[in-house]
C-alpha positions in Angstrom: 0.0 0.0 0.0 1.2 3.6 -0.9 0.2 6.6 0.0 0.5 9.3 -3.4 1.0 12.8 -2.3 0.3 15.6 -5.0 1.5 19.6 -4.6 -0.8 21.5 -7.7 0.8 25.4 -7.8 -2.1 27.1 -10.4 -1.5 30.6 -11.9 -5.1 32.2 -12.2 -4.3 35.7 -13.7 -8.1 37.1 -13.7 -8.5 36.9 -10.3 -8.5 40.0 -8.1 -9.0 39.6 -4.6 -9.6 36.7 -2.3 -13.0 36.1 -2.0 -13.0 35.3 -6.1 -10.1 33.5 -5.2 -11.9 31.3 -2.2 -14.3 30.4 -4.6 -12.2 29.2 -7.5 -10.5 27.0 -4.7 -13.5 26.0 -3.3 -15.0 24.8 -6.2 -12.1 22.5 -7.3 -11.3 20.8 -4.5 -15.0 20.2 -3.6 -14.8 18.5 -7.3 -11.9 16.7 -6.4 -13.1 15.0 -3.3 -16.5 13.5 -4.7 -15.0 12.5 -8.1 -11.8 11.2 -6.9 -12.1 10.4 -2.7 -9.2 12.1 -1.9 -8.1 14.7 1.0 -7.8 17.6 -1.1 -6.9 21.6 0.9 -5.6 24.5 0.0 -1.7 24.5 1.6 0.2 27.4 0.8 -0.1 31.4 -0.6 -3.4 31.6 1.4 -2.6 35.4 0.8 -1.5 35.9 -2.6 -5.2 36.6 -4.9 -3.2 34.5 -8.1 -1.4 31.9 -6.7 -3.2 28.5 -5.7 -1.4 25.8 -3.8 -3.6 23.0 -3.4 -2.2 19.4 -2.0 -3.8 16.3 -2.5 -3.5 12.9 -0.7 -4.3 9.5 -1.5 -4.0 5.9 -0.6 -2.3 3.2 -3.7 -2.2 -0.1 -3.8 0.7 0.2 -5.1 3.1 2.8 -7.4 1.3 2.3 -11.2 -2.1 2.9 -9.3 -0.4 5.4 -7.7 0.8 7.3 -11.1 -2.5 6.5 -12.6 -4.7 8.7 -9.6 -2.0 11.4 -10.1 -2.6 11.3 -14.4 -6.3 11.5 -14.1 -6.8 14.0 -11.1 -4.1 16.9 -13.0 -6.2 16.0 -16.3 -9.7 16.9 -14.3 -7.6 20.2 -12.6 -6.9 20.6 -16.4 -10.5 20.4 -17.8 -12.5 21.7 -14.8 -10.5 25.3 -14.5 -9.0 28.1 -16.4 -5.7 28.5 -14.0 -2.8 27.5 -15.7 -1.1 24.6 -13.8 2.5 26.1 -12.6 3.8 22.9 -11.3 3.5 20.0 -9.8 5.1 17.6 -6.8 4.2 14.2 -7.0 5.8 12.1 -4.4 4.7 8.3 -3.0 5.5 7.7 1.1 
């Protein structure tokens, strides 16, 4: 058993302050824990109105099922928002 640890960074250059920001957030990783089952939070530049950290954790059975959670939840970040995906960190424990 693995558990698959995902860091999403997401540029979203329309938004202005952090209520339109809290909802953008609020939104996607509401989407992300009923589609996928996952623990899903906002975790870093809580301040910054364009930035949007959001970490995601999951349990594997092992690393391929792993890799496969991580391909199809950044392909649903990809589809279900307009913020341009920065980077990601993608890490099994």
């Amino acid at each position: 058993m693995r558990t698959v640890v995902l860091k999403i960074k997401l540029y979203a250059p329309w938004v202005h302050s952090l209520k339109e920001k809290r909802m953008v957030v609020k939104s996607l990783i509401t989407k992300l824990r009923s589609k996928f089952n996952v623990s899903a939070s906002e975790v870093d530049e809580q301040d910054t109105h364009q930035t949007i950290v959001i970490g995601i954790a999951s349990i594997a059975a092992n690393s391929s099922q792993g890799d496969s959670i991580i391909d199809n939840i950044l392909d649903f970040v990809e589809s279900n928002t307009e913020a341009e995906i920065v980077s990601v960190h993608r890490e099994f424990i």
